[in-house]
N, C-alpha and C positions, 0 to 999 in steps of 0.2 A: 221974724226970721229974715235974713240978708241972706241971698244966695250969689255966689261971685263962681264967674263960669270963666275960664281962656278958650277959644278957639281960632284956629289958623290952617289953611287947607295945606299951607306948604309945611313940608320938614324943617327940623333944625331950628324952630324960631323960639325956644327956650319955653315953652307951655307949657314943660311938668315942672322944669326948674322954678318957674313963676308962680304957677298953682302952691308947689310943696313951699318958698319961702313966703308965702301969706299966711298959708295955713300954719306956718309954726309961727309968724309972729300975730297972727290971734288966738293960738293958742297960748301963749306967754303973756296974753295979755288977760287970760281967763275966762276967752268965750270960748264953749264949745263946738270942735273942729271934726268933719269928717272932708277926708282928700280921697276922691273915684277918680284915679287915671282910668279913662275910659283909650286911650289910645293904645292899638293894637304891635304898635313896635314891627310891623311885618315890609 
């Protein structure tokens, strides 16, 4: 199992955008993907 985390304390620095474009291109590549925004948006 490979687990690949982003974190960054400040705003704006692209961390779901980054997360979600991995995760779909492992998923296109035929591994098994689960994407947890754990980030609150608040």
């Amino acid at each position: 199992m490979v687990i690949i985390a982003f974190y960054n304390l400040k705003g704006g620095v692209g961390k779901t955008a980054s997360a979600v474009t991995f995760a779909y291109l492992a998923a296109a590549n035929g591994l098994k993907t689960l994407v947890w925004d754990l980030d609150p948006q608040v």
